[in-house]
N, CA, C and O of each residue as an XYZ file, in Angstrom:
376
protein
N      -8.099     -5.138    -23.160
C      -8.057     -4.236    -22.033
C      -9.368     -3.440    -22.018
O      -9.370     -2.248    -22.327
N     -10.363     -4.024    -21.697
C     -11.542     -3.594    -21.457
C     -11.991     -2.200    -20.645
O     -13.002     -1.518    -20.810
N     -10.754     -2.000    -19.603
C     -11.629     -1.041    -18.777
C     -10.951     -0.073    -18.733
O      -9.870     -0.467    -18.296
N     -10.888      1.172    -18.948
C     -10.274      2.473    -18.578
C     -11.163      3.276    -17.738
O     -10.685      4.260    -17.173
N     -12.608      2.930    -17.560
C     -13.542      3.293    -16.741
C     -13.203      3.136    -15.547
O     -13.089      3.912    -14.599
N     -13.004      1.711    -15.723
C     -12.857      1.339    -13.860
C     -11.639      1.775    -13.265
O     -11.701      2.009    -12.058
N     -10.317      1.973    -13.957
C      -9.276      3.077    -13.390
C      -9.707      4.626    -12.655
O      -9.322      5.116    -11.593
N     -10.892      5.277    -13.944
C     -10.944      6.094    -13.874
C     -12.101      6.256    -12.798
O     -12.438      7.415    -12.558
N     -12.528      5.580    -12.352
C     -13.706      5.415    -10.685
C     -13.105      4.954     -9.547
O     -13.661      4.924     -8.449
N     -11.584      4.466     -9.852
C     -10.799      4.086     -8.718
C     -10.212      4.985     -8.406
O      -9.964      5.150     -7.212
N      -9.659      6.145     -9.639
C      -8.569      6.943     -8.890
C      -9.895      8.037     -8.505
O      -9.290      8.933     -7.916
N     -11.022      8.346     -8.519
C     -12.149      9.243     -8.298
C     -12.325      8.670     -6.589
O     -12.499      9.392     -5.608
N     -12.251      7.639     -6.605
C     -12.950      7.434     -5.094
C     -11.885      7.264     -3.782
O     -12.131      7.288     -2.576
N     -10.433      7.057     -4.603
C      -9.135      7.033     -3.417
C      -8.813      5.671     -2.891
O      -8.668      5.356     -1.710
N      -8.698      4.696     -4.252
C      -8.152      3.580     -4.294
C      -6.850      3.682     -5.064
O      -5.860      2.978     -4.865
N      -6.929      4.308     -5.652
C      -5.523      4.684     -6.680
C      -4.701      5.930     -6.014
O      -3.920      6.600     -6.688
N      -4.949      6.181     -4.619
C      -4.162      7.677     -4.643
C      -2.641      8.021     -5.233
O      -2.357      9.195     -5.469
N      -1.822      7.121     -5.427
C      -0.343      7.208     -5.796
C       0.146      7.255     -7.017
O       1.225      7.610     -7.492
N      -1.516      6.544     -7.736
C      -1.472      7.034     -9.604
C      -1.735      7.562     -9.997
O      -2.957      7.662    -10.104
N      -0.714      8.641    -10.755
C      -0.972      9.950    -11.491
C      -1.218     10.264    -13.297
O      -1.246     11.315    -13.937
N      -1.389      8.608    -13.759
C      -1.253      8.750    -14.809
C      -2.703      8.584    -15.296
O      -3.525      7.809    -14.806
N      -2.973      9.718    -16.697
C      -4.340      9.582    -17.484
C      -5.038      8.670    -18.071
O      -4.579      7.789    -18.798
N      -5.756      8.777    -17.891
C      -6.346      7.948    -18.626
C      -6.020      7.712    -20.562
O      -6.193      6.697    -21.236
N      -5.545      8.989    -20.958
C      -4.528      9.069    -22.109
C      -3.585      8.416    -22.104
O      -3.341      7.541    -22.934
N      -2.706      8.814    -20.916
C      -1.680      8.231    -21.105
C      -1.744      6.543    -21.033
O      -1.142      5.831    -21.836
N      -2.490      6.086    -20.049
C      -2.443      4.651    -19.824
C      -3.254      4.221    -21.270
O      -2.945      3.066    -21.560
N      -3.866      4.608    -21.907
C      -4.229      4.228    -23.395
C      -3.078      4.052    -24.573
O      -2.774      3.121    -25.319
N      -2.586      5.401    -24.375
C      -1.289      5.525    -25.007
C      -0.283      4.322    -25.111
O       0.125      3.665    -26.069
N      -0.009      4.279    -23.604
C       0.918      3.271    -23.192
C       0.399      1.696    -23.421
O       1.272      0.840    -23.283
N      -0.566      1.372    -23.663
C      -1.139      0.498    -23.870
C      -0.948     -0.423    -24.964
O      -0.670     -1.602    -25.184
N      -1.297      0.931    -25.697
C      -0.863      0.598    -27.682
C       0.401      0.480    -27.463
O       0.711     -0.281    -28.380
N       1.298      0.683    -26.927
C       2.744      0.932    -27.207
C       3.188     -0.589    -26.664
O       4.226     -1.232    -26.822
N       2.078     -0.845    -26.033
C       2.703     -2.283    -25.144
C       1.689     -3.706    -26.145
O       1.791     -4.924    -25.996
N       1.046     -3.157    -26.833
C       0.875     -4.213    -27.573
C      -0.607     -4.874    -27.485
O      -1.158     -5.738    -28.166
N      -1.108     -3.953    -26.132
C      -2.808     -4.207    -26.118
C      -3.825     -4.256    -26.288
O      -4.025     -4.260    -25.074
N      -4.957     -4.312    -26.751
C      -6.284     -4.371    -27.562
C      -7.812     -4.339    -26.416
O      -8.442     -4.972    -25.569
N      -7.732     -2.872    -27.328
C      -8.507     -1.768    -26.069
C     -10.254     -2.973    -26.820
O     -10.270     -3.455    -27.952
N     -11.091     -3.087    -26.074
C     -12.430     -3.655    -26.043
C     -13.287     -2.877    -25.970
O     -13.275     -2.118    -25.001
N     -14.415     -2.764    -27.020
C     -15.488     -2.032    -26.661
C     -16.675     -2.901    -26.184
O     -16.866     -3.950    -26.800
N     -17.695     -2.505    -24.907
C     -18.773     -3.151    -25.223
C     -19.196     -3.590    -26.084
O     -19.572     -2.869    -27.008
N     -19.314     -4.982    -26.139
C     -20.651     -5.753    -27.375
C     -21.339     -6.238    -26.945
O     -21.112     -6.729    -25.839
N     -22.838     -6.419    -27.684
C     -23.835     -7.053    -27.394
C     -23.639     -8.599    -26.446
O     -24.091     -8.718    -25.307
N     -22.950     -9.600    -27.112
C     -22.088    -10.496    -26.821
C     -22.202    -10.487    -25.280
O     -22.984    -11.188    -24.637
N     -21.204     -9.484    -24.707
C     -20.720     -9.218    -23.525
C     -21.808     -9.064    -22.711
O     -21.757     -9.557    -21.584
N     -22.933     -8.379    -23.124
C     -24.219     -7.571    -22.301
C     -25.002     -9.147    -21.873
O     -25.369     -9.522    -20.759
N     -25.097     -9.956    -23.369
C     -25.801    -10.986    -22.982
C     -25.157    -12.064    -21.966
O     -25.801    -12.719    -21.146
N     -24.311    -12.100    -22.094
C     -23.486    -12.935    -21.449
C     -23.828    -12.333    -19.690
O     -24.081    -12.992    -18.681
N     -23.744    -11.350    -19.819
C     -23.662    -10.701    -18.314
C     -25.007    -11.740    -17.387
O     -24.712    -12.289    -16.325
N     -25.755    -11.805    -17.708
C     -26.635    -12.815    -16.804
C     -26.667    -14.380    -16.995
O     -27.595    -15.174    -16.844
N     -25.227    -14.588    -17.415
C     -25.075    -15.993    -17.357
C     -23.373    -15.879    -15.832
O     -22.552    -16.685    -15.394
N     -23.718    -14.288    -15.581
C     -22.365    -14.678    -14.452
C     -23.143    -14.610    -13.089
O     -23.927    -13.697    -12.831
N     -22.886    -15.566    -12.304
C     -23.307    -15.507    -11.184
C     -23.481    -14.130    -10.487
O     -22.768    -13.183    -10.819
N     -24.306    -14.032     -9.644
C     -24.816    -12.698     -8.522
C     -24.570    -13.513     -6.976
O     -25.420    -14.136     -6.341
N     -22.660    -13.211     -6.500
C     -22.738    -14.152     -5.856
C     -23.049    -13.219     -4.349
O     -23.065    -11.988     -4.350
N     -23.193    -13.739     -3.585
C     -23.773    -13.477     -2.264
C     -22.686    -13.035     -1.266
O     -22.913    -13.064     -0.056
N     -21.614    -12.663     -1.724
C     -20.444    -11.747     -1.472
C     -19.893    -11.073     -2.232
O     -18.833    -10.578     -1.849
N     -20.266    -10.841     -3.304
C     -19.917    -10.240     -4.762
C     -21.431     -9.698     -5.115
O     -22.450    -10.388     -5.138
N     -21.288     -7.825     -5.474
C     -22.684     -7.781     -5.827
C     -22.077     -6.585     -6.604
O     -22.963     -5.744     -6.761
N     -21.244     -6.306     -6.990
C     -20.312     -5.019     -8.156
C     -21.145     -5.501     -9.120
O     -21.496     -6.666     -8.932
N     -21.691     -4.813    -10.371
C     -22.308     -4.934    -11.305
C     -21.231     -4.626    -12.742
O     -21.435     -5.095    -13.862
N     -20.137     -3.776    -12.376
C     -19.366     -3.448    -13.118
C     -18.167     -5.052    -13.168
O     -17.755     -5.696    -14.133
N     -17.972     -5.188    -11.931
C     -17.332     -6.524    -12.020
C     -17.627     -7.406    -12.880
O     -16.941     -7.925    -13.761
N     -19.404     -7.648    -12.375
C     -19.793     -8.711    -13.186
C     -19.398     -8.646    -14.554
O     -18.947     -9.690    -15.024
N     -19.494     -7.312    -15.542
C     -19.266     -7.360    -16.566
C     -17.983     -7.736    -17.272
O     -17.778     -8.344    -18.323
N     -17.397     -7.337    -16.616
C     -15.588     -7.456    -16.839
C     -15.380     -8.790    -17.318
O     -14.720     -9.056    -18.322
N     -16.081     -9.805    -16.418
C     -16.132    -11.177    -16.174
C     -16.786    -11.701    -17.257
O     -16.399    -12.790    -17.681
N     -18.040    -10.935    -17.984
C     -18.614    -11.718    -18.450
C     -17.809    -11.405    -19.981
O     -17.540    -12.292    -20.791
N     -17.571    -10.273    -20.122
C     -16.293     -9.977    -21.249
C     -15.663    -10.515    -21.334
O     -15.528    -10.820    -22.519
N     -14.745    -11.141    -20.488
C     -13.509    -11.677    -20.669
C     -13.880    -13.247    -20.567
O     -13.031    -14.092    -20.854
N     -14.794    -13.499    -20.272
C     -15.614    -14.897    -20.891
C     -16.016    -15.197    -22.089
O     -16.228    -16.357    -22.443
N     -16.171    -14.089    -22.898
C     -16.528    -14.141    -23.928
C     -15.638    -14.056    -25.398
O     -15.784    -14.324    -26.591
N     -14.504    -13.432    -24.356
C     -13.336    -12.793    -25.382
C     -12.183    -13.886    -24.906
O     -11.038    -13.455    -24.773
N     -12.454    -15.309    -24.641
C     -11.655    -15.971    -24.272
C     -10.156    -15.280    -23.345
O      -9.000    -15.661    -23.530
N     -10.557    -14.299    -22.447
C      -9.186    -13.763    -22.329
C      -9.431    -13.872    -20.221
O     -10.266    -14.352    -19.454
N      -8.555    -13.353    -20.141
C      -7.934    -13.637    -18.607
C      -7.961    -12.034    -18.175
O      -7.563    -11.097    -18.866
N      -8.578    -11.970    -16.756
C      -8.478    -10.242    -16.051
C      -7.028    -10.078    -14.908
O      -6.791    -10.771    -13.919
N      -6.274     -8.994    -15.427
C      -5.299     -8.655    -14.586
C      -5.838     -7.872    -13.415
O      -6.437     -6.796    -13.423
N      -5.488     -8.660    -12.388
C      -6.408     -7.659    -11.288
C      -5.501     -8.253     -9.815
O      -4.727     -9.210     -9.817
N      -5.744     -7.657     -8.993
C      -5.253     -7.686     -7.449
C      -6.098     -8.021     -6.373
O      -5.893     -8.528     -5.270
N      -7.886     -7.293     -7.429
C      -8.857     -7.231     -6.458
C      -9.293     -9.029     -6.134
O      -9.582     -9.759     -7.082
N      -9.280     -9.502     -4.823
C      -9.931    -11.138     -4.459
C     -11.199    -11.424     -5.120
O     -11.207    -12.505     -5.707
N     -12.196    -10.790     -5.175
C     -13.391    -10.796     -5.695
C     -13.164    -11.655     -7.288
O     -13.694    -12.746     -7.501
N     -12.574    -11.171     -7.976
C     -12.239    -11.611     -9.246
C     -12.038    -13.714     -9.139
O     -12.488    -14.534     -9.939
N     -11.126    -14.005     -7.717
C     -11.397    -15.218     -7.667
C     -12.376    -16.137     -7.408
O     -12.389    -17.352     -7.608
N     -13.430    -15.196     -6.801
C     -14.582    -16.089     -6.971
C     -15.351    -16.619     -7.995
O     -16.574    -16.684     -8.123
N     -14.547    -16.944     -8.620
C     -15.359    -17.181    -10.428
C     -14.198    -17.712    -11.277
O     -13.814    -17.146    -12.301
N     -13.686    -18.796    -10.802
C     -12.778    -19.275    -11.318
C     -13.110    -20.259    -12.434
O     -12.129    -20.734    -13.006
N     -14.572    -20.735    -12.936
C     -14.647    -21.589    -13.636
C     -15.410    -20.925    -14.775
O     -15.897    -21.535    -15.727
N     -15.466    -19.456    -14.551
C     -15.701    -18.443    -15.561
C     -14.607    -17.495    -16.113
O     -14.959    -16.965    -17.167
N     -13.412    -17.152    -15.697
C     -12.446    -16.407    -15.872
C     -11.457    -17.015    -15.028
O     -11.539    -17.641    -13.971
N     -10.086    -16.522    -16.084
C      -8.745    -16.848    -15.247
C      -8.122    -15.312    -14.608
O      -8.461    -14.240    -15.109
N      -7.620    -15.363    -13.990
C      -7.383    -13.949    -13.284
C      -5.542    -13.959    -12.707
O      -4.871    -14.591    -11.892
N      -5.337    -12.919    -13.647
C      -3.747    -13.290    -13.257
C      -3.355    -11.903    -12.203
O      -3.751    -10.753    -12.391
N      -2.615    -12.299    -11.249
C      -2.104    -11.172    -10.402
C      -1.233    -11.585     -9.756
O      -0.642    -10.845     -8.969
């Protein structure tokens, strides 16, 4: 579970208005559910310019997510469409 950032820039900009929970707490709850919080690694950074800059996709934070979870053999829970454009780099469950 890589990102608590990007929660915390969603509920800042009024994509999240209906979620009231912290960024504590969703950490909290996290561990409790069995998840494994990610820190940036080098790994991840390098990887980042092996993910496409696609020409409807230009999030820089995205890209990273992607290139993390490419690296960490793992799959992004997400809602956002963008995430499917990169299906032969990440699996994306929603």
């Amino acid at each position: 579970m890589p990102s608590n950032h990007y929660h915390l820039d969603t509920q800042k900009i009024g994509k999240l208005p209906a979620f009231y929970a912290s960024i504590e707490e969703i950490y909290q709850q996290g561990i409790k559910d069995g998840f494994t919080f990610l820190t940036i690694q080098n790994q991840h950074i390098y990887n980042y310019n092996n993910i496409a800059l696609l020409e409807d996709h230009h999030d820089p934070f995205d890209r990273l997510l992607i290139a993390t979870a490419n690296v960490e053999d793992s799959a992004i829970i997400s809602s956002d469409e963008k995430f499917m454009l990169y299906p032969d780099v990440v699996k994306v469950i929603w």
